[in-house]
C-alpha positions in Angstrom: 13.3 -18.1 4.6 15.3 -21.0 2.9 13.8 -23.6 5.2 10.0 -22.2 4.8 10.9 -21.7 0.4 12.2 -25.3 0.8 8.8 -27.2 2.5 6.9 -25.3 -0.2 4.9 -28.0 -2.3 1.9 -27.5 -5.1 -1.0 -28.9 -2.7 -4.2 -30.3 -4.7 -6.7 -27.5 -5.4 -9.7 -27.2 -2.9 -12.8 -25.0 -3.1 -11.5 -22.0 -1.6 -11.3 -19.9 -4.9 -14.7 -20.6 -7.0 -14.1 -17.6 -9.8 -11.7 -18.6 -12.4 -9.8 -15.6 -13.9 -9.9 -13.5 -10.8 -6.4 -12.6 -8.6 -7.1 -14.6 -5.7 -6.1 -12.7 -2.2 -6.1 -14.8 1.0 -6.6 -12.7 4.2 -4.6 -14.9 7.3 -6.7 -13.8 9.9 -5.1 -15.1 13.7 -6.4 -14.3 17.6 -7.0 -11.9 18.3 -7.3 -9.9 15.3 -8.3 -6.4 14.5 -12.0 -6.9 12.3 -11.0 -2.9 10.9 -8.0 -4.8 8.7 -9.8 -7.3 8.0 -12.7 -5.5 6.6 -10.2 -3.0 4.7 -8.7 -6.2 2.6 -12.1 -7.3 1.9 -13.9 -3.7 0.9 -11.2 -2.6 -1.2 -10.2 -5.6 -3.0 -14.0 -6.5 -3.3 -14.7 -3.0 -4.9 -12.1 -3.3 -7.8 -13.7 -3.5 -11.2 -12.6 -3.4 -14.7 -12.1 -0.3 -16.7 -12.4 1.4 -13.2 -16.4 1.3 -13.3 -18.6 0.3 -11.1 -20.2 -2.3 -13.6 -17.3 -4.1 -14.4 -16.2 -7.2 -13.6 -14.7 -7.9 -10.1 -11.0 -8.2 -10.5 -10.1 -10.2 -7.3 -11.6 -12.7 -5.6 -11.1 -12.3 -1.3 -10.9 -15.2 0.9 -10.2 -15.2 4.3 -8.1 -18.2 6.3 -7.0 -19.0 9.5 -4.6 -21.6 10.7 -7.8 -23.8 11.3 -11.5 -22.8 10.4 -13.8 -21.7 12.9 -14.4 -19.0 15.2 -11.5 -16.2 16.0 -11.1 -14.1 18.3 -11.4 -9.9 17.8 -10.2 -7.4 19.8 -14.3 -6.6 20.3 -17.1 -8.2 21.9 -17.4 -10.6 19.1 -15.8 -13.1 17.3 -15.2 -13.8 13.5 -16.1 -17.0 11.5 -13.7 -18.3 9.5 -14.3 -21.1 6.9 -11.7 -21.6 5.8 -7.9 -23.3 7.1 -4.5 -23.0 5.4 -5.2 -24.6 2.1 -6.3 -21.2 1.2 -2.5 -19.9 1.3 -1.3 -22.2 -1.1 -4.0 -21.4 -4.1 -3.5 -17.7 -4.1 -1.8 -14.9 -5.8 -1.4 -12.1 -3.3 -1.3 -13.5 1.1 -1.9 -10.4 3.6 -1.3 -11.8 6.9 -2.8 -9.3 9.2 -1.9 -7.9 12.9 -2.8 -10.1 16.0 -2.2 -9.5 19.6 0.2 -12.1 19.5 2.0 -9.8 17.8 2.6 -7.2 21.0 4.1 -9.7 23.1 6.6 -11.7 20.8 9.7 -12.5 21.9 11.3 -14.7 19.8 12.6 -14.6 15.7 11.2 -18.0 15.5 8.2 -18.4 13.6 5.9 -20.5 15.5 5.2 -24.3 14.0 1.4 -23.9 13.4 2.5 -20.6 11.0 5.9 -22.3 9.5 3.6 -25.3 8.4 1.1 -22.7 6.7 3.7 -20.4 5.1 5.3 -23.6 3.6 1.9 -24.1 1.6 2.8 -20.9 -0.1 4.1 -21.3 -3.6 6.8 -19.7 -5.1 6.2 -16.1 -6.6 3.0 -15.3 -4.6 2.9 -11.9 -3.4 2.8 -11.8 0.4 2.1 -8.6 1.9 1.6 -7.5 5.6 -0.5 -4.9 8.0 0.5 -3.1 10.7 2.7 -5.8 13.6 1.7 -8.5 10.7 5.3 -7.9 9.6 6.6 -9.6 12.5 5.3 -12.7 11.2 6.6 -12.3 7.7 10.4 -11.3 9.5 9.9 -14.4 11.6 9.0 -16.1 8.1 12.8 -14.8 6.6 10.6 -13.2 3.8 12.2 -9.6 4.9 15.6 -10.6 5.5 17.8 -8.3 3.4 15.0 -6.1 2.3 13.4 -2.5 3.7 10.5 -2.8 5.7 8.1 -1.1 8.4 5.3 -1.9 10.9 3.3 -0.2 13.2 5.5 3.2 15.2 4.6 1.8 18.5 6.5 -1.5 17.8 9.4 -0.6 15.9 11.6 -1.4 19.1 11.1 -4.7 19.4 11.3 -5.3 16.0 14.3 -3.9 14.8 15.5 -5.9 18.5 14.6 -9.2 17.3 14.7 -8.8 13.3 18.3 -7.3 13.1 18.7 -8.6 9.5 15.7 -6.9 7.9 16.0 -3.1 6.9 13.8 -1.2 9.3 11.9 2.0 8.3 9.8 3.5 11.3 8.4 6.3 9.4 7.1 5.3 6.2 3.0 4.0 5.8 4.2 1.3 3.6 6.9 -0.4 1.7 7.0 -2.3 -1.2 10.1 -5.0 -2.1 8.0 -6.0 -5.8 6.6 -9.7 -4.0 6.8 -8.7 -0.5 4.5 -5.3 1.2 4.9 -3.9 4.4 2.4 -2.0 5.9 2.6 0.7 9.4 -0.5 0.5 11.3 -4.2 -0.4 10.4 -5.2 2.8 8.4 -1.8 2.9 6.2 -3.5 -0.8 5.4 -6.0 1.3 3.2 -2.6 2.8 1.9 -1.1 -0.3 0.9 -4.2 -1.9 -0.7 -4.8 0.7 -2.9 -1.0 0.8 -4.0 -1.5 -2.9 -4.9 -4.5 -2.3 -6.8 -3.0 0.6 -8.9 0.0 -1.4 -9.5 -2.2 -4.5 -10.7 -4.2 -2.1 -12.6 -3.5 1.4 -12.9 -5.0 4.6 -11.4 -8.2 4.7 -12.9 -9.1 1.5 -11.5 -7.3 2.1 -7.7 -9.2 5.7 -8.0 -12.2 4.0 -9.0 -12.1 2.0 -6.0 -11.1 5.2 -3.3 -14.3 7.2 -4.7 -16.4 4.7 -3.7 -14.7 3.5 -0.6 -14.6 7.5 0.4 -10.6 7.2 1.1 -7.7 9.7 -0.3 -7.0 7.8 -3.5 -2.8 8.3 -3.0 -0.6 8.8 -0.2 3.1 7.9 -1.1 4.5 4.7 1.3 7.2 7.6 1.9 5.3 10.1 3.7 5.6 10.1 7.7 3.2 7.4 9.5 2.9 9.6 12.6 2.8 13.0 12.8 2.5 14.6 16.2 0.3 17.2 15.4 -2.1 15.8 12.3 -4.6 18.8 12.4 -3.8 22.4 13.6 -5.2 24.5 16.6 -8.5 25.7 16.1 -7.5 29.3 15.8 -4.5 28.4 13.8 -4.7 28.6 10.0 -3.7 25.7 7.8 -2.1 24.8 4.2 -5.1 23.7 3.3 -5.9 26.0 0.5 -2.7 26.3 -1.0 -2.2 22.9 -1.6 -6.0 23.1 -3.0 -4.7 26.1 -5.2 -1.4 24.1 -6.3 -3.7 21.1 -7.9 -5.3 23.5 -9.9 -2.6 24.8 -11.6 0.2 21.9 -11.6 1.3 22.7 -15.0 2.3 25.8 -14.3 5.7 27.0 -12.6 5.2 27.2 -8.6 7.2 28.2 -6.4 7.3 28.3 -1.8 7.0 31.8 -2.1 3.8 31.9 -4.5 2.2 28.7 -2.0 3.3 30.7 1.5 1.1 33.6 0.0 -1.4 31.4 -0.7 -2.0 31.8 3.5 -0.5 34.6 3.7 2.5 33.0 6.0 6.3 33.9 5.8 8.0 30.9 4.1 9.4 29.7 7.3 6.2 29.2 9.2 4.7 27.7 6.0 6.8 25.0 5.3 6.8 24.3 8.9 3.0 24.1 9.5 2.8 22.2 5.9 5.2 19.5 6.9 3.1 19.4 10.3 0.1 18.7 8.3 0.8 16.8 5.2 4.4 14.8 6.7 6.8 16.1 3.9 7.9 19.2 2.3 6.0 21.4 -0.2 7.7 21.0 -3.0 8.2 17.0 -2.4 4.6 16.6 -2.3 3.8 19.0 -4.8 6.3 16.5 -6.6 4.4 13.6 -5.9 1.0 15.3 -7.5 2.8 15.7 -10.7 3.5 12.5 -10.4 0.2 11.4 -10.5 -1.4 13.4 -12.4 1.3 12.4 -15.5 0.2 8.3 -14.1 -3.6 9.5 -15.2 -2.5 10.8 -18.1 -0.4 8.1 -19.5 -3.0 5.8 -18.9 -5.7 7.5 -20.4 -4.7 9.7 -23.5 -2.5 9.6 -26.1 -0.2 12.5 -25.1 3.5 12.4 -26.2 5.9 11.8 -23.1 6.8 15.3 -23.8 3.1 16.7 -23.7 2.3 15.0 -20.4 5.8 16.1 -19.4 4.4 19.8 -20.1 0.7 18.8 -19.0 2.0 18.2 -15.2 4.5 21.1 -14.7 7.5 18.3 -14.3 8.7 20.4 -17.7 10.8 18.1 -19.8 10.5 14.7 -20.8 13.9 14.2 -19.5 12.6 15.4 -15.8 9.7 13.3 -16.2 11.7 9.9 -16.5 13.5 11.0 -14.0 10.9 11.9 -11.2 9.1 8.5 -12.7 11.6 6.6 -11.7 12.5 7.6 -8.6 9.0 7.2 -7.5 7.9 3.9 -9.3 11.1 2.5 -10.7 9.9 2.6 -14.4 10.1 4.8 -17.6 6.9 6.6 -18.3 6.8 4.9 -22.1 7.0 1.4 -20.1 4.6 2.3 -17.7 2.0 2.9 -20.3 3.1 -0.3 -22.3 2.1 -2.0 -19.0 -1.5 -0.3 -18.7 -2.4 0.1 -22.4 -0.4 -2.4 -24.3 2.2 -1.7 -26.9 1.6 1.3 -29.4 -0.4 0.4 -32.6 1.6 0.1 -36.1 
């Protein structure tokens, strides 16, 4: 990390970003590359608006880069045209480096010349953020030494084997260290964008974006990246409607018992098959809804901590700073100073 931080340099600006204003996000694309992540970066970026609303203005500006322009390979019959070379990296806010075959077969910490000489572009304080086996490349880089990361399930072996200094989490779909993102595989890339988004802008924006883009607004970077047994048997019944029940009713007091009714299951099985399905317990996720829901509301009303506190079923304003900051490392009063400005006087 000290020898790439040390070659960084402010390069003369190029044409890569045209829209002044915008966060500028540049997409390293390398051979052979998975188009799905590429197209994630680019569709949910691409859809954020201001004010959450689908005539607002575009937020970001996407670019995608290679280590030289021109053609790259996919993992498909086809390849992808890339304008643009490095010089991208060193004029934007946010780098995703995405996943590339090149990945599977590494053998080596080192970080190959070609990507040393494009990471040094990067300037200091640019948020660099990885999908799936991407994070090899930011390990290799020393930009995860000493901090928690993940990558794809499959490859977590070899990782942890090569990367010994970095913090390896194998279950989570994401982490994030503030300027650096990790990411599991391609669909938790979905994940982490919109977690980037929301943390840029807020929920109403990062929801904005999921409606349109037909995704699950939220899943925490905590929950389980592979569960062995995602949907039940056909004949088998599911949590499904509890947890539909719950989010109608999350200011009220609920309890395993009341939700294990809900499907008419003895505790026991229910927490099982609910852990089998969603990748965490009741009661954490139901958690984790509160959560949210008191992140709309601090954004958009002007309910007293203690109100929203009531509003979400997280009952005190006490045990809302508390479950606030365990799951964003913020007060709730400071995270509404951050998405609606200071109070009026």
């Amino acid at each position: 990390m000290d020898q790439v931080r040390k070659n960084m340099a402010m390069p003369s600006r190029s044409d890569v970003f045209t829209r002044p204003g915008r966060h500028r996000v540049a997409v390293l694309a390398r051979a052979v590359l998975l188009p799905i992540e590429l197209g994630i970066v680019h569709q949910l970026f691409g859809q954020a608006r201001a004010g959450g609303t689908v005539d607002g203005e575009p937020l970001y500006e996407v670019a995608t880069c290679s280590l030289r322009p021109g053609d790259v390979r996919t993992d498909g019959d086809f390849t992808v045209a890339v304008r643009h070379g490095p010089e991208a990296l060193a004029e934007a806010d946010t780098v995703i480096v995405l996943s590339s075959y090149e990945d599977y077969v590494q053998d080596t910490p080192a970080l190959a010349a070609p990507l040393a000489e494009a990471f040094a572009r990067i300037r200091p304080g640019t948020r660099v953020a990885s999908i799936c086996t991407g994070a090899f490349v930011l390990a290799s880089a020393g930009l995860l030494d000493g901090r928690t990361a993940t990558t794809h399930w499959r490859y977590t072996e070899p990782f942890a084997r090569l990367f010994p200094r970095v913090r390896l989490d194998p279950d989570v779909l994401y982490t994030d260290g503030g300027d650096v993102l990790t990411s599991a595989g391609c669909a938790s890339g979905i994940d982490l964008c919109l977690h980037m988004i929301r943390r840029d802008h807020g929920t109403a924006v990062a929801g904005d974006v999921a409606r349109r883009t037909v995704v699950p607004p939220h899943r925490e970077g905590g929950q389980v990246q592979y569960i062995r047994r995602p949907v039940p048997p056909p004949a088998a019944s599911g949590t499904s409607a509890a947890r539909a029940w719950a989010l109608r009713r999350l200011q009220d007091p609920i309890t395993l018992g009341q939700l294990a009714a809900r499907e008419a299951m003895s505790v026991r099985n229910f927490n099982r098959r609910f852990r089998e399905e969603v990748g965490t317990t009741p009661m954490t996720w139901l958690n984790q809804q509160r959560v949210e829901l008191a992140r709309e509301l601090l954004e958009e009303s002007d309910l007293a901590v203690e109100q929203v506190a009531e509003r979400t079923g997280l009952g005190s304003a006490a045990n809302l700073r508390r479950h606030f900051q365990e799951a964003l490392g913020v007060s709730p009063s400071a995270y509404r100073t951050t998405f609606r400005g200071p109070p009026v006087r």
